[in-house]
MARKE-225020 format. One record per residue: residue in three letters; z, x, y of N, C-alpha, C in turn. Coordinates in steps of 0.1 Angstrom, whole numbers, plus 5000, padded with zeros to 4 digits. Layout:
<tizas>
{tiza ALA {Z X Y} {Z X Y} {Z X Y}}
...
</tizas>
This chain:
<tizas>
{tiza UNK {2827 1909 7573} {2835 1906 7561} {2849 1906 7564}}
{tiza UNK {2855 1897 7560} {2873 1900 7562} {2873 1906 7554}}
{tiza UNK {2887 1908 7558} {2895 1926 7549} {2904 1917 7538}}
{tiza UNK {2904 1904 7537} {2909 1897 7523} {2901 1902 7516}}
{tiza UNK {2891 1897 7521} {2879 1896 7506} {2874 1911 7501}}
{tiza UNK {2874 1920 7511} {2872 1935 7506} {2886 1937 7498}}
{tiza UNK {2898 1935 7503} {2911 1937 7489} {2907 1928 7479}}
{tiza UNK {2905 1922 7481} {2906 1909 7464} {2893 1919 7457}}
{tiza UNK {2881 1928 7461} {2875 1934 7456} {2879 1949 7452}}
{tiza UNK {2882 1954 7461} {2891 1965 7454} {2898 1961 7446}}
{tiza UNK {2911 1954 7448} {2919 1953 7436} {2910 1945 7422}}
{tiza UNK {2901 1943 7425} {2894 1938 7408} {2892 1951 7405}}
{tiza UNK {2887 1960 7413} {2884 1977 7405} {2895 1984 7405}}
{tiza UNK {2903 1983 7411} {2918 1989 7403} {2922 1983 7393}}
{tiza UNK {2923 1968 7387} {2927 1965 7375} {2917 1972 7365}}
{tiza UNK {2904 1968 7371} {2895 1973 7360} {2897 1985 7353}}
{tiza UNK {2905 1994 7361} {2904 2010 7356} {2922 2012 7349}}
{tiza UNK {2928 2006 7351} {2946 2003 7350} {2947 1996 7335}}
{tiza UNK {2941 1986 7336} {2941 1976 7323} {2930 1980 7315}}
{tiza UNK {2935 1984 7298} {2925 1989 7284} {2914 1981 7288}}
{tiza UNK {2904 1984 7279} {2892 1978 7276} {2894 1966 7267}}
{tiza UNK {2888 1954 7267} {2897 1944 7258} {2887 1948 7238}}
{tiza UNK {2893 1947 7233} {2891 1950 7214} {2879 1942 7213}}
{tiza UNK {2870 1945 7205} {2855 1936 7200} {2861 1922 7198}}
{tiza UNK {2854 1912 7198} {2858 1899 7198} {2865 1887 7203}}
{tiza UNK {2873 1901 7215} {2884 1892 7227} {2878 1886 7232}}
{tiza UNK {2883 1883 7245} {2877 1871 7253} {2872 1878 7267}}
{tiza UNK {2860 1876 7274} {2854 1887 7283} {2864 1885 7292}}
{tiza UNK {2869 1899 7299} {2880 1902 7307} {2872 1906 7323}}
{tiza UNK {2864 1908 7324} {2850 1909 7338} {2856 1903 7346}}
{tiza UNK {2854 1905 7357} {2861 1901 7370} {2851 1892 7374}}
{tiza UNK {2854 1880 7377} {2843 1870 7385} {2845 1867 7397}}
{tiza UNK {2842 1873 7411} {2849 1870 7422} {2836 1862 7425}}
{tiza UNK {2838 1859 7439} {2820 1849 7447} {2818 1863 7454}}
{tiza UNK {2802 1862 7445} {2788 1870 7456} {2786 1856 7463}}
{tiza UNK {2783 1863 7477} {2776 1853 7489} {2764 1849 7487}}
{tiza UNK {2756 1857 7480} {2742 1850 7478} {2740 1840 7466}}
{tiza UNK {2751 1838 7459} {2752 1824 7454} {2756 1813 7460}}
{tiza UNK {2763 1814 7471} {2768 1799 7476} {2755 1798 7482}}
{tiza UNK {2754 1784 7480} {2743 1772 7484} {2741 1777 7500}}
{tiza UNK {2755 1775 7507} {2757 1775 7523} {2746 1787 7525}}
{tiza UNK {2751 1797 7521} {2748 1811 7527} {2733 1813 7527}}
{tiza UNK {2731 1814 7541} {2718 1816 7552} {2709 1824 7541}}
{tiza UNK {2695 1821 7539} {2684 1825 7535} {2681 1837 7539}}
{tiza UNK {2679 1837 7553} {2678 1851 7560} {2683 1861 7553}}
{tiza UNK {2699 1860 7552} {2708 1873 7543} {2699 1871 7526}}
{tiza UNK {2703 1862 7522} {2701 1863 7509} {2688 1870 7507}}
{tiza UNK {2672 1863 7517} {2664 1870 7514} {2662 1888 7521}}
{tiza UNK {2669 1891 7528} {2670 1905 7530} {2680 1913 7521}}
{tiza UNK {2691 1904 7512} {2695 1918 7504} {2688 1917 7494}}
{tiza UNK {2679 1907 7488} {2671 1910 7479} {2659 1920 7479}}
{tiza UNK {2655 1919 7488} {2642 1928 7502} {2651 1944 7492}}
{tiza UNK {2664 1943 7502} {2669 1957 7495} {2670 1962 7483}}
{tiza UNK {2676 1953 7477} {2674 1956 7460} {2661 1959 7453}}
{tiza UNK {2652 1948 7459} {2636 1958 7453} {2633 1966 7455}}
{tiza UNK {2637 1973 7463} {2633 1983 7475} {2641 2000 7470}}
{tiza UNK {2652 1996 7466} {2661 2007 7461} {2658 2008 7448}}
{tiza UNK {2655 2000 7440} {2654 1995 7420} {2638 2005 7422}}
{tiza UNK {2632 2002 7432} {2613 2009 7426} {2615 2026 7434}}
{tiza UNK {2628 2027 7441} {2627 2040 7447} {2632 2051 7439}}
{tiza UNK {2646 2043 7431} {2653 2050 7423} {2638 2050 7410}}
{tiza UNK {2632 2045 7406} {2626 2049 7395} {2633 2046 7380}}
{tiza UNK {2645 2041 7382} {2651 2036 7373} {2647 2024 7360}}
{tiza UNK {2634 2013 7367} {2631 2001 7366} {2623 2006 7349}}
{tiza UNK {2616 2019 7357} {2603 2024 7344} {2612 2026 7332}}
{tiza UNK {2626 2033 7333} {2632 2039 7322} {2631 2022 7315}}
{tiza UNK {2631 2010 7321} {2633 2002 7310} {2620 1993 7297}}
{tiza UNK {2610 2001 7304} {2597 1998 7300} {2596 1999 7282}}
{tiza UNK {2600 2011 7281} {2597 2017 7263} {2604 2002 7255}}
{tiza UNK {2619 2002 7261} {2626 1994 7250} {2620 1975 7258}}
{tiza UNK {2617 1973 7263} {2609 1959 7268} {2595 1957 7259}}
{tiza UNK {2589 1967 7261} {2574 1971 7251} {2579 1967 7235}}
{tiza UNK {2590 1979 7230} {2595 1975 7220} {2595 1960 7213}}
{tiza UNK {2604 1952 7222} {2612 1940 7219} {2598 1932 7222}}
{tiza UNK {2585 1933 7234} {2572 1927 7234} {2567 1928 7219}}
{tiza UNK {2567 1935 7213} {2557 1941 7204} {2558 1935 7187}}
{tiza UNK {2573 1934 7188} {2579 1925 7175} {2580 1913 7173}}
{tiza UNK {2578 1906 7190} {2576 1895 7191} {2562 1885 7195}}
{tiza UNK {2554 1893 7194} {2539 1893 7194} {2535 1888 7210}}
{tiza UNK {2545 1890 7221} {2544 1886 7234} {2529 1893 7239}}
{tiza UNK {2526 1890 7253} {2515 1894 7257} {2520 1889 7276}}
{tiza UNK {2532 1879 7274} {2535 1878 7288} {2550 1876 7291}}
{tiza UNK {2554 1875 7303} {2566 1873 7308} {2569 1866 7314}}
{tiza UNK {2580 1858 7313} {2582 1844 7322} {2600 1849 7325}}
{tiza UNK {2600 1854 7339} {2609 1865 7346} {2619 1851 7350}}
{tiza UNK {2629 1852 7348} {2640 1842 7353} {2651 1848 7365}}
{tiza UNK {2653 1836 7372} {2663 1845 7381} {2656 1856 7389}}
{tiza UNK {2640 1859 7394} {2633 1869 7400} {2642 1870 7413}}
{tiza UNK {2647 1863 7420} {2655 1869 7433} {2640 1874 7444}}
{tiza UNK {2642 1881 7448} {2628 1887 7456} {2617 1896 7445}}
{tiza UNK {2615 1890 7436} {2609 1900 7429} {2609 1907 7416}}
{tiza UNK {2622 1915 7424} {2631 1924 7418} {2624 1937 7409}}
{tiza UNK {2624 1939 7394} {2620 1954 7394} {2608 1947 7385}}
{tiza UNK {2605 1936 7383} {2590 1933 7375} {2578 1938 7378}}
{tiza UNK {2576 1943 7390} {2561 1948 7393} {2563 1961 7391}}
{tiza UNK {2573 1970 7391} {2577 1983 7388} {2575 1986 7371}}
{tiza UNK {2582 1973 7362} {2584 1973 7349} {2566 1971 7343}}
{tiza UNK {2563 1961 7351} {2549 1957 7350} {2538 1972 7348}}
{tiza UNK {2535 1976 7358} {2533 1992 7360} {2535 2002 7345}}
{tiza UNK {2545 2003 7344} {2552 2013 7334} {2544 2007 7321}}
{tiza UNK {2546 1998 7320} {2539 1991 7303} {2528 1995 7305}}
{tiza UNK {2518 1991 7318} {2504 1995 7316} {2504 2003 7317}}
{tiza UNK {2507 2012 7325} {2510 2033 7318} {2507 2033 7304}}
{tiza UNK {2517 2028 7297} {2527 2033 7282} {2507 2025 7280}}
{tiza UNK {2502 2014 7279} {2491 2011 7271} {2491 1994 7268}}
{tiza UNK {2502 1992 7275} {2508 1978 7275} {2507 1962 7277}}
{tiza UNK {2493 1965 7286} {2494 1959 7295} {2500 1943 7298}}
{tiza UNK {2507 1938 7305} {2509 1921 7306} {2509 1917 7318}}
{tiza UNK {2510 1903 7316} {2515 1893 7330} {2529 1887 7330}}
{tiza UNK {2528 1887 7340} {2546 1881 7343} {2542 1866 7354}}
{tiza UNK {2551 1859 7350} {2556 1846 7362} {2568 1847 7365}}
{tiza UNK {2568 1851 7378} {2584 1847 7384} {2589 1836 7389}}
{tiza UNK {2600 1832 7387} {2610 1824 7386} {2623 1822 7393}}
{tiza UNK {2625 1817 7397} {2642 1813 7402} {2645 1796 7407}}
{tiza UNK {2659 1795 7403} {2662 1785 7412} {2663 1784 7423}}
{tiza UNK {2661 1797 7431} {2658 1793 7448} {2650 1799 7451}}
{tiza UNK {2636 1798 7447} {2625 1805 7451} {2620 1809 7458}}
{tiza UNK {2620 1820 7466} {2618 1826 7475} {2603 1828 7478}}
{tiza UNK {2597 1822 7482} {2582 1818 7478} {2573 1830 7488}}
{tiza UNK {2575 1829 7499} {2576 1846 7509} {2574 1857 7501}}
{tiza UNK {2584 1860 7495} {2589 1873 7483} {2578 1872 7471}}
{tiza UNK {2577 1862 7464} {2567 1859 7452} {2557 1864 7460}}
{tiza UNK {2548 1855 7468} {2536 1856 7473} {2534 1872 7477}}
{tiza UNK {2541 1879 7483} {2540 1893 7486} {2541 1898 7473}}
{tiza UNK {2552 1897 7462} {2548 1909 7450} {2539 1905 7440}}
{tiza UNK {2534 1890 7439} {2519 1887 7431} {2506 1892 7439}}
{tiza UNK {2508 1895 7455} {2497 1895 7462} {2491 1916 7461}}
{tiza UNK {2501 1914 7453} {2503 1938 7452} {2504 1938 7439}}
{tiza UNK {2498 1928 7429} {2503 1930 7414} {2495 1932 7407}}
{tiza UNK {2479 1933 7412} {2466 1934 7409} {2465 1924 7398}}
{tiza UNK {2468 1913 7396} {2462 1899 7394} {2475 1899 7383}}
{tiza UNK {2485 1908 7378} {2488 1902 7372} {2508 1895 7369}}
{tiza UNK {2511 1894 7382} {2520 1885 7382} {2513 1873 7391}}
{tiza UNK {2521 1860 7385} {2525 1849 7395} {2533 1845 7396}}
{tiza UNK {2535 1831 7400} {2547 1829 7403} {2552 1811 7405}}
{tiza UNK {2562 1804 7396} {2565 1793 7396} {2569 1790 7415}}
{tiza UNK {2568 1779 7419} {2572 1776 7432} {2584 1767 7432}}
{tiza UNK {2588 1758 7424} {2594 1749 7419} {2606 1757 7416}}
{tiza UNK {2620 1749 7418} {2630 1760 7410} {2628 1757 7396}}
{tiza UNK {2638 1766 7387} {2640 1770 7375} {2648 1770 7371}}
{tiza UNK {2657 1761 7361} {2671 1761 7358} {2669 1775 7344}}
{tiza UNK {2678 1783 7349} {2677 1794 7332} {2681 1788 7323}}
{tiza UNK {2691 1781 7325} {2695 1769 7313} {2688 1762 7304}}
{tiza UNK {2681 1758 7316} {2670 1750 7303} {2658 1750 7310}}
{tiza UNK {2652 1764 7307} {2636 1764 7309} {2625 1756 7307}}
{tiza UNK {2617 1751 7315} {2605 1741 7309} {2598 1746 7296}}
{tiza UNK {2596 1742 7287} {2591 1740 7276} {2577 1751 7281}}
{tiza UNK {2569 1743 7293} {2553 1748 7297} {2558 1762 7300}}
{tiza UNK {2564 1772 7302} {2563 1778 7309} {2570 1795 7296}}
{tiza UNK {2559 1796 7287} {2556 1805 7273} {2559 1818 7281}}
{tiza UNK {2562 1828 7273} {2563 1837 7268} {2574 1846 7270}}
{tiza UNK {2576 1857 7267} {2588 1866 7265} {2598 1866 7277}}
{tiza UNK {2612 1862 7278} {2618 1856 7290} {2624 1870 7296}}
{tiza UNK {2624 1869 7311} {2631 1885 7312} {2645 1881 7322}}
{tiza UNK {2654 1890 7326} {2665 1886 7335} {2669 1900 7337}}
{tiza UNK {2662 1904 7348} {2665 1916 7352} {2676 1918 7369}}
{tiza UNK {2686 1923 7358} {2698 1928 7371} {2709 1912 7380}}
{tiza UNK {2703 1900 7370} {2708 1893 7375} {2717 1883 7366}}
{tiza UNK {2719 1890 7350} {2729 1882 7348} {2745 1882 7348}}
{tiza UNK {2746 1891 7357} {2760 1887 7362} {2765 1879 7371}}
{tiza UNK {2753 1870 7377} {2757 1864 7382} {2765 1855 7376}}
{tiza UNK {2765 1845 7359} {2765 1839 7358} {2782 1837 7347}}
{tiza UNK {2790 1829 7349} {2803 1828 7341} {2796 1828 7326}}
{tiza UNK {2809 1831 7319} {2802 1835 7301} {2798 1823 7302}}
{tiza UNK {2802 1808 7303} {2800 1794 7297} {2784 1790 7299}}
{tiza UNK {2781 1797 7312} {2767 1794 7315} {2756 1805 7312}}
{tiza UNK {2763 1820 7311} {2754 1828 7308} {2752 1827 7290}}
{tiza UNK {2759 1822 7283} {2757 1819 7268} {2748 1805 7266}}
{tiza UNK {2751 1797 7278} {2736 1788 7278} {2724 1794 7281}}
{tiza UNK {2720 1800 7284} {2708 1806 7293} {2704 1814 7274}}
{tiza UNK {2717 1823 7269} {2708 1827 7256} {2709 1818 7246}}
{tiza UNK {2712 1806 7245} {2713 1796 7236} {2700 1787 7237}}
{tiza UNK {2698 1787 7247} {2686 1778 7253} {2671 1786 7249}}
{tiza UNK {2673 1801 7250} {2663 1813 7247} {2660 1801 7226}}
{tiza UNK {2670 1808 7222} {2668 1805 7203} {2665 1793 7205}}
{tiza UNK {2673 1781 7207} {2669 1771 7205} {2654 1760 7207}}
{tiza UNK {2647 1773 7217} {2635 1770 7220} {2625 1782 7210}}
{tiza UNK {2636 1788 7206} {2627 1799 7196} {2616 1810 7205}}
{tiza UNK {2621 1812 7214} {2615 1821 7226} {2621 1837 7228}}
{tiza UNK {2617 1847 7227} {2620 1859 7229} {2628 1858 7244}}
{tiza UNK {2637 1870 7247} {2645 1869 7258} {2653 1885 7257}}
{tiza UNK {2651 1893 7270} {2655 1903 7274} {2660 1903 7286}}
{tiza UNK {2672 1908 7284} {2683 1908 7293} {2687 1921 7301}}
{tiza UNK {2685 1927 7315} {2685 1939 7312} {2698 1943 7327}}
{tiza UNK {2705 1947 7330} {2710 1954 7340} {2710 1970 7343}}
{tiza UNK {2709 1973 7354} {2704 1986 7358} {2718 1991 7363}}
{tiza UNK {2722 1985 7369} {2741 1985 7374} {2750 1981 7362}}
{tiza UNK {2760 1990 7360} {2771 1993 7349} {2783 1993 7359}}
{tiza UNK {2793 1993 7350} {2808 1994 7356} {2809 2011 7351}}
{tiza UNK {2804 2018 7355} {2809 2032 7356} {2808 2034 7370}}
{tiza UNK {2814 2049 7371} {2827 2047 7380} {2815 2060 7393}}
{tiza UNK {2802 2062 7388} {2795 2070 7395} {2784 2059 7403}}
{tiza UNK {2779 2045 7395} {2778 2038 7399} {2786 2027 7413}}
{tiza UNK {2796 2029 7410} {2806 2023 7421} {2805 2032 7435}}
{tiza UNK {2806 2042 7431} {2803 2057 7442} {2787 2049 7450}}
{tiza UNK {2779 2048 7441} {2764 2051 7447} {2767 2035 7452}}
{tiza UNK {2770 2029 7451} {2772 2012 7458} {2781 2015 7471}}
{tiza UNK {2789 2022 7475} {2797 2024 7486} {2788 2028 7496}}
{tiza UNK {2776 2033 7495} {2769 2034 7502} {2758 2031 7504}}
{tiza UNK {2761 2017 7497} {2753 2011 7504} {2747 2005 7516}}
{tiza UNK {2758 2000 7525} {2756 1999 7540} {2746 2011 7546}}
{tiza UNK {2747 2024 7547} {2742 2033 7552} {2726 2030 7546}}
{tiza UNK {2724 2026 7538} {2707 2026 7527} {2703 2016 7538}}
{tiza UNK {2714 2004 7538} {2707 1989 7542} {2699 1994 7555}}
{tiza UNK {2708 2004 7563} {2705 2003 7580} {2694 2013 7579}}
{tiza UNK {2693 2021 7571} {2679 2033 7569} {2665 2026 7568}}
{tiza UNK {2666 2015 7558} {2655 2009 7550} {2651 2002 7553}}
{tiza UNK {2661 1994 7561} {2657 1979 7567} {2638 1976 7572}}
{tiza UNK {2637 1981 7576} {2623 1985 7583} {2608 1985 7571}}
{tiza UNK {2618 1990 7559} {2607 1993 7548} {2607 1981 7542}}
{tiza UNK {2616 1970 7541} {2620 1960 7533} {2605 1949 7534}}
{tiza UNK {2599 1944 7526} {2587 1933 7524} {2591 1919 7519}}
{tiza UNK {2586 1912 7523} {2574 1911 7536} {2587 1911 7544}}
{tiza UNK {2582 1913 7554} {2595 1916 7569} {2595 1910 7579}}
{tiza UNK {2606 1907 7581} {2613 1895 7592} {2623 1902 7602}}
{tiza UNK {2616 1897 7614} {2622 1904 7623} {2636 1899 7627}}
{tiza UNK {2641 1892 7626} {2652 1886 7622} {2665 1896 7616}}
{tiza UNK {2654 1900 7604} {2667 1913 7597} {2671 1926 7611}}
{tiza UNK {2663 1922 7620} {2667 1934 7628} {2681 1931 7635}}
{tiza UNK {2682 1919 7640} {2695 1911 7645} {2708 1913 7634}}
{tiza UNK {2704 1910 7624} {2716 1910 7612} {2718 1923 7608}}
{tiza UNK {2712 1932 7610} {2712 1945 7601} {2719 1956 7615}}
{tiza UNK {2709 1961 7626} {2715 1968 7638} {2718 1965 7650}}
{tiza UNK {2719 1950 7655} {2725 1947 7661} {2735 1943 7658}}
{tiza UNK {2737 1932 7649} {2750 1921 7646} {2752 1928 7632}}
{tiza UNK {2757 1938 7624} {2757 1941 7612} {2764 1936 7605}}
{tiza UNK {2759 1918 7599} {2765 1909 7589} {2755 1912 7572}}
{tiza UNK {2746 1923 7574} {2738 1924 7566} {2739 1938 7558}}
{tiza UNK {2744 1948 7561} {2751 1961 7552} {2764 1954 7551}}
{tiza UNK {2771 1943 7559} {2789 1941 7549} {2786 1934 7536}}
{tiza UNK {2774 1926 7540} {2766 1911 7525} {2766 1921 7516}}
{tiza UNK {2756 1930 7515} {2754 1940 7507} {2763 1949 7499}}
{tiza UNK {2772 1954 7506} {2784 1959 7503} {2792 1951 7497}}
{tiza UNK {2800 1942 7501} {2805 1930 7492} {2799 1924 7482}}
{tiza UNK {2785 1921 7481} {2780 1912 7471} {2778 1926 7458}}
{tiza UNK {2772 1938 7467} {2774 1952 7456} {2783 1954 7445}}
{tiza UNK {2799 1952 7453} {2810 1957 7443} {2812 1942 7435}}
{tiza UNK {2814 1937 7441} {2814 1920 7429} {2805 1919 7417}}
{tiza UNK {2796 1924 7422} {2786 1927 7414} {2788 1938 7403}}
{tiza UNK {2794 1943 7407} {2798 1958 7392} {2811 1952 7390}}
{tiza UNK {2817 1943 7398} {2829 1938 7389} {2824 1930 7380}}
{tiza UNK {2812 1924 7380} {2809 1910 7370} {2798 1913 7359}}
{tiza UNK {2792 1928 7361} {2788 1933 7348} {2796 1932 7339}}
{tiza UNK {2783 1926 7326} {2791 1923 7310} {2786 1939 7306}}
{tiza UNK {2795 1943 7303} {2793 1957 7292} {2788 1952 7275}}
{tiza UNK {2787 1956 7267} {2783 1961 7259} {2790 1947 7245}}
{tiza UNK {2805 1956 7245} {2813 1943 7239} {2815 1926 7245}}
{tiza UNK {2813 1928 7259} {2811 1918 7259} {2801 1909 7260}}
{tiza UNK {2788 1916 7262} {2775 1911 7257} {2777 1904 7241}}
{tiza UNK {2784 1907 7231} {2788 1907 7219} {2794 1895 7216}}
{tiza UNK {2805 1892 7225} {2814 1879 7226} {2803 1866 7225}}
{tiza UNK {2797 1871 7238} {2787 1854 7244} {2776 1856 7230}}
{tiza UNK {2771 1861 7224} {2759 1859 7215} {2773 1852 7200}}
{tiza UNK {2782 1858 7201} {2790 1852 7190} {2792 1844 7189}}
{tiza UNK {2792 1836 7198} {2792 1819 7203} {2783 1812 7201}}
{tiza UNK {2769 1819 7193} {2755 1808 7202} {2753 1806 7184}}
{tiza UNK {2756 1796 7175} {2747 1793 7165} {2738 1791 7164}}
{tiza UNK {2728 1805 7157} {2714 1805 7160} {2712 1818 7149}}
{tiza UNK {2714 1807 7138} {2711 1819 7122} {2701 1822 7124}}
{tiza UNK {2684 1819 7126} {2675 1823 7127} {2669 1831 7138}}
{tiza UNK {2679 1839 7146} {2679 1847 7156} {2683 1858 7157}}
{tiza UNK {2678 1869 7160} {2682 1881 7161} {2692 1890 7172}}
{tiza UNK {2700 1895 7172} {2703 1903 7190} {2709 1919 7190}}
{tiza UNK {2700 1922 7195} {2707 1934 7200} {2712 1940 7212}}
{tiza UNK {2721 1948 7212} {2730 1951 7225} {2730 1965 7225}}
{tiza UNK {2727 1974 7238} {2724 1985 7235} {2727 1994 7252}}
{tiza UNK {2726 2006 7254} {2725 2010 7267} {2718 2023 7267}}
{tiza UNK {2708 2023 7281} {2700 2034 7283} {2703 2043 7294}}
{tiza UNK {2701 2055 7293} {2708 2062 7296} {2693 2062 7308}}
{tiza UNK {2701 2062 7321} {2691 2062 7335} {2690 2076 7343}}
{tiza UNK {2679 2085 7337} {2679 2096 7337} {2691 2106 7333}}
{tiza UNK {2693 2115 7348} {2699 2125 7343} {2714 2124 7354}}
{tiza UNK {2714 2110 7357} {2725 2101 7361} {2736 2106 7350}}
{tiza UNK {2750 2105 7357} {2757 2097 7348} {2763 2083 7347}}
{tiza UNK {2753 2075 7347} {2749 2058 7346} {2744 2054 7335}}
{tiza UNK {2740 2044 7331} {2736 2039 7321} {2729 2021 7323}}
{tiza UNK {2719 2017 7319} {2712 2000 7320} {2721 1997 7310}}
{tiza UNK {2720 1983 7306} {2726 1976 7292} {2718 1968 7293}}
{tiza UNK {2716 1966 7277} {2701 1954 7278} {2710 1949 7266}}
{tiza UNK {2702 1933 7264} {2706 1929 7253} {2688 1919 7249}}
{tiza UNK {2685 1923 7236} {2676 1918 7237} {2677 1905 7221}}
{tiza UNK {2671 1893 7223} {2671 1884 7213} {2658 1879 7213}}
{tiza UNK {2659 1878 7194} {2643 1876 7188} {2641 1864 7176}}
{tiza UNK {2633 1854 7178} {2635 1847 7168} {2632 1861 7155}}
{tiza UNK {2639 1853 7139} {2636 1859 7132} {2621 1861 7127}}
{tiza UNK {2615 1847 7126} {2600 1850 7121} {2590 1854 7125}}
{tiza UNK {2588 1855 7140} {2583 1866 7150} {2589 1880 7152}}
{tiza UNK {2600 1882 7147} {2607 1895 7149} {2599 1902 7134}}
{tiza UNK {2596 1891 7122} {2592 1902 7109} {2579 1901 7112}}
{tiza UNK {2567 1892 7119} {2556 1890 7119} {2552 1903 7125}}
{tiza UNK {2565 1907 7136} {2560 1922 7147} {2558 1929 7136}}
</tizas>
């Protein structure tokens, strides 16, 4: 990684902590720098190994289950019975979340989803899901979901990827198909989370080995050639720079005319952490009173 691009990311977390919080209604203030696993260019290999990690760390921390109760919830009002996962990346924490519901009594199915589908990654966490995820092969615009593809939409840990212009399509597109949609992040801009991201490189080189399905390949990028804890590291802090907190979850739904829709914006507290998830969850209205 150049040492530009590591300053251009520190200094987004110095302003962040320097400059107020902006007042209910402003205009989102979030730092948008480039994660590498969005550029088109950027090699498969990396993208599909830091996703490898992120599954990997999301089902170890145990974090994924805390978001089960309030997902059950927002299922339950909305008379869902499945999930059509957007943006899945390798997976991500749905087979974990999946689990938890059927604990709690819940039981559902999920389809995973992305626009770069990692088809490798799907096939291994439907093939461990005991029948009940699958998984789209085709990409997925979040924007505008196929019509075929029913039931309660999830976006776990990955909507910051997306600028407000496009991530207020993604929930505009939710109402105006009149489709349930839960939005959840597990990473916050608090300042104990930023801590636990700094070390990340050290996790990457520990784990690597644990990471599924597994490519020998990550062994060259990870402890030989280590372009795969800097990916991680970099794409990490950008990543807590580009979390929407709470008010600003508030902004993008202000925007979306959609009288017959419900939303809420909320945060759970991730154990006995001092962290916190933020979910924001939206409900049509007449399935929200039918719950």
């Amino acid at each position: 990684m150049e040492a530009p691009l590591l300053f251009a990311a520190l200094d987004g977390v110095f302003q962040h902590y320097v400059q107020p919080p902006p007042p209910p209604g402003a205009p989102v203030k979030r730092s948008h720098l480039v994660e590498l696993e969005d550029l088109a260019w950027f090699p498969a290999i990396l993208r599909d190994g830091g996703t490898a990690y992120l599954e990997l760390a999301v089902r170890l921390s145990g974090h994924a289950k805390l978001l089960g109760p309030k997902l059950a919830e927002a299922m339950k009002a909305s008379g869902s019975t499945s999930i059509v996962d957007l943006c899945s990346g390798g997976g991500g924490p749905v087979r974990t979340v999946l689990e938890a519901l059927a604990e709690a009594g819940n039981p559902v199915t999920a389809r995973l989803t992305d626009f770069y589908p990692n088809k490798p990654a799907f096939e291994h966490t439907a093939a461990n899901s005991g029948g009940r995820i699958t998984y789209e092969a085709a990409p997925v615009d979040a924007t505008a979901v196929p019509p075929t593809l029913t039931g309660f939409r999830t976006i776990f840990n990955a909507f910051h990827h997306f600028r407000p212009d496009v991530a207020r399509r993604i929930l505009a597109d939710a109402a105006s198909a009149r489709r349930p949609i839960g939005v959840f992040e597990i990473v916050s801009r608090e300042p104990f989370t930023l801590v636990a991201l700094l070390t990340a490189p050290l996790g990457v080189v520990l784990t690597m080995p644990l990471w599924r399905p597994f490519r020998w390949q990550w062994v060259l990028w990870t402890w030989l050639v280590p372009l795969m804890p800097l990916f991680v590291l970099w794409d990490g802090i950008v990543s807590w720079l580009r979390i929407y907190d709470e008010d600003e979850l508030r902004v993008l739904v202000a925007g979306i005319d959609a009288p017959d829709y419900t939303w809420e914006i909320g945060r759970i507290r991730l154990g006995s952490a001092p962290a916190h998830a933020t979910y924001l969850i939206g409900l049509p209205v007449q399935q929200e009173a039918a719950g």
